[in-house]
C-alpha positions, 0 to 999 in steps of 0.5 A, a space after each residue: 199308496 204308503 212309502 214305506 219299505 218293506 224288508 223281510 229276511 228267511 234262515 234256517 232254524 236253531 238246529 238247522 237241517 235237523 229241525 224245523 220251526 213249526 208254530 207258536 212262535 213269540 217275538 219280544 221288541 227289545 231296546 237298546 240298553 236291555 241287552 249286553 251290547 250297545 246295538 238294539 235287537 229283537 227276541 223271539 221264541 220257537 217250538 222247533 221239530 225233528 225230521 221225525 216229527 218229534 219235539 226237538 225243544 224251544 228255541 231262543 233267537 236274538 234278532 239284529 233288530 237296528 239292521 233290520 229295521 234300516 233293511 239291511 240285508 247283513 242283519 245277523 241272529 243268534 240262538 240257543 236250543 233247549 230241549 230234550 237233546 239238552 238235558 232239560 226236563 220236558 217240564 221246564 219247556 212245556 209247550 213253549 216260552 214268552 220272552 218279554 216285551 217292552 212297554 212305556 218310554 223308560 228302558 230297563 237298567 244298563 246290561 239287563 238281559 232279555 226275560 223269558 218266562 215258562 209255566 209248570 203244573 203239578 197236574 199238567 201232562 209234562 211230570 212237573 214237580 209242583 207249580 212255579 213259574 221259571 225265569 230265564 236271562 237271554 244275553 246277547 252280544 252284537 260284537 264281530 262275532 255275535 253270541 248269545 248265553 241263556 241263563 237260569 231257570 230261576 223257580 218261583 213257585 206259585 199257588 195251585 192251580 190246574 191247567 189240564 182242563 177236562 176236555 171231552 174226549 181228553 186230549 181232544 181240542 174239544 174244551 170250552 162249550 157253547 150254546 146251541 151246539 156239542 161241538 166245543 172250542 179249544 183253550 189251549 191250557 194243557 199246553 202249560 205255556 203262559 199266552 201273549 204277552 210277557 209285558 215289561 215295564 219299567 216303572 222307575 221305582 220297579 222293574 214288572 213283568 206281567 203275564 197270564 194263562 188258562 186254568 181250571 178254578 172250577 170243575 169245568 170252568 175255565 178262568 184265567 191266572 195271571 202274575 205279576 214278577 218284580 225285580 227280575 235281575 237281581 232278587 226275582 219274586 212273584 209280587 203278586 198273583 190271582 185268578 179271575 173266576 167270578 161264580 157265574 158259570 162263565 168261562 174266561 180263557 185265551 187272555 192277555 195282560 198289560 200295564 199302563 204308565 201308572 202300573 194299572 192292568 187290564 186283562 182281556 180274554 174269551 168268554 162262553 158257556 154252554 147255555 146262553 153266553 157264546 163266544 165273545 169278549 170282555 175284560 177286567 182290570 185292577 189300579 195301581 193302588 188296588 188290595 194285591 192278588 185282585 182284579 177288583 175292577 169288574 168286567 166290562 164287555 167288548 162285544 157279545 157273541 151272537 154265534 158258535 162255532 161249529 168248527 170240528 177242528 175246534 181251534 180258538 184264537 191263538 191268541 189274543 193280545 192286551 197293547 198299550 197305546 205308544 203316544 199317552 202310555 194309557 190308552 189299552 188296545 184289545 185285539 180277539 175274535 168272536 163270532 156274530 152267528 153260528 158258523 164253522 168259521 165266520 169269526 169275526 175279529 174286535 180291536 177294542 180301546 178304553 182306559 182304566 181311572 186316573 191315567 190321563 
């Protein structure tokens, strides 16, 4: 049997009784000089309800993440709400944040904040004014009182896209079709939230922060859009941005990117169509050195699906995630599921490794 111990810790949620943390909650692993103080911490993000059922906003939590990992039980938090009681516009939190999570060996600079990132969408169901991505800085102190202060949103507009996806009926879960039945799978992009990961890297010459979502490119058909942000303290920009939608009829959805130590990304995510692709798992790629705004790398497949999910409740991955290896900073690990023959739920889950060139 393993030695190690294992230590868990309950509390209420941001607006204590008032509220309750429902779903869709993100963790960020922070290190020690990405936050204010000299301790190291931990950052998750909430959607978080009223008794009423209604949405109270999302919450921002900083963990004791040194005490935490030593077990012990004096490990504090801190948080902020930001919601409709707060004045925000139901646009700017959408259906949830990603707060950045930190890949490689190099830390960021001396007194950084923590990164969070949201999605707005002209076309989305939240009244958005145009589409951008919105930057927040969560600061965080762990002295005799601890503190927290949510700064921003800083905007950064980005090119049209659509993440209200024409479900069938619309507001239904029932999305993306698959072969050999008329149930269809959920995608999750009318959310308008960015899905796992917001990965940070720290590449000496930059700071980069990458992340992706589901749109429709295509009447119909689901791809995924991703952007990397540079310069996140000081001068934040989208350096660059793309969509990935081959005309093939295909539907890419539910993705996650990262970078390895050269700065190449991966993308991975779902895949099917109503005819003759069913629900599995490939991905794409671009190098370091690569024309911007592409993954010009092409797509190679993890595993075909050999199944559909017949499933009335629809719902599909939630959600997937693109890890870099900790010991060579090259390795990609890919985690989603898929299914190996039509069932209501027998997915099957796939944790897939490759490489992309000239990372050794």
């Amino acid at each position: 049997m393993p030695s190690t111990v294992w230590a868990t810790w309950a509390g209420s949620s941001r607006a204590c009784l008032m509220s309750s943390i429902r779903a869709h909650s993100n963790t960020g692993v922070i290190r020690k000089a990405l936050m204010i103080s000299t301790r190291r911490s931990s950052i998750a993000t909430t959607r978080e309800f009223a008794p009423d059922d209604s949405f109270a906003g999302v919450g921002v939590y900083g963990l004791e993440r040194a005490k935490m990992l030593r077990g012990n039980p004096t490990a504090r938090a801190v948080s902020v709400l930001v919601g409709p009681g707060t004045g925000a516009p139901d646009y700017l939190t959408g259906d949830g944040w990603l707060p950045a999570d930190l890949d490689g060996n190099r830390r960021p600079p001396a007194g950084s904040p923590n990164y969070l990132v949201g999605t707005q969408d002209d076309e989305g169901p939240f009244g958005a004014p145009s589409d951008a991505i919105n930057l927040f800085k969560f600061f965080v102190s762990w002295g005799p009182s601890p503190s927290a202060t949510l700064t921003g949103p800083t905007q950064l507009p980005v090119a049209e896209s659509d993440s209200d996806y024409p479900c069938v009926p619309p507001g239904s879960r029932n999305c993306i079709p698959q072969p050999g039945t008329s149930q269809r799978i959920d995608i999750l992009s009318y959310r308008q939230r960015p899905t796992w990961r917001l990965a940070y890297r720290n590449l000496g010459t930059h700071e980069s922060l990458v992340t992706s979502q589901s749109v429709e490119a295509r009447p119909g058909i689901a791809s995924m859009r991703w952007y990397e942000l540079r310069r996140p303290g000081d001068q934040p920009l989208v350096y660059q941005q793309g969509t990935y939608a081959p005309a093939d009829g295909v539907n890419r959805w539910m993705g996650s990117i990262a970078q390895d130590k050269k700065g190449n990304m991966a993308l991975g995510y779902s895949v099917s169509n109503g005819t003759n692709v069913f629900p599995g798992i490939r991905y794409t790629g671009r190098l370091r050195n690569d024309v911007a705004n592409q993954m010009p790398q092409g797509e190679g497949v993890i595993v075909n699906g050999g199944g559909s999910q017949t499933d009335p409740a629809a719902r599909w991955g939630d959600y997937t995630s693109m890890n870099i290896d900790p010991v060579d900073h090259c390795r990609f690990w890919y985690v989603n599921e898929y299914y190996q023959t039509t069932s209501a739920r027998g997915w099957q889950t796939r944790i897939a490794a490759f490489r992309l060139p000239g990372c050794t």
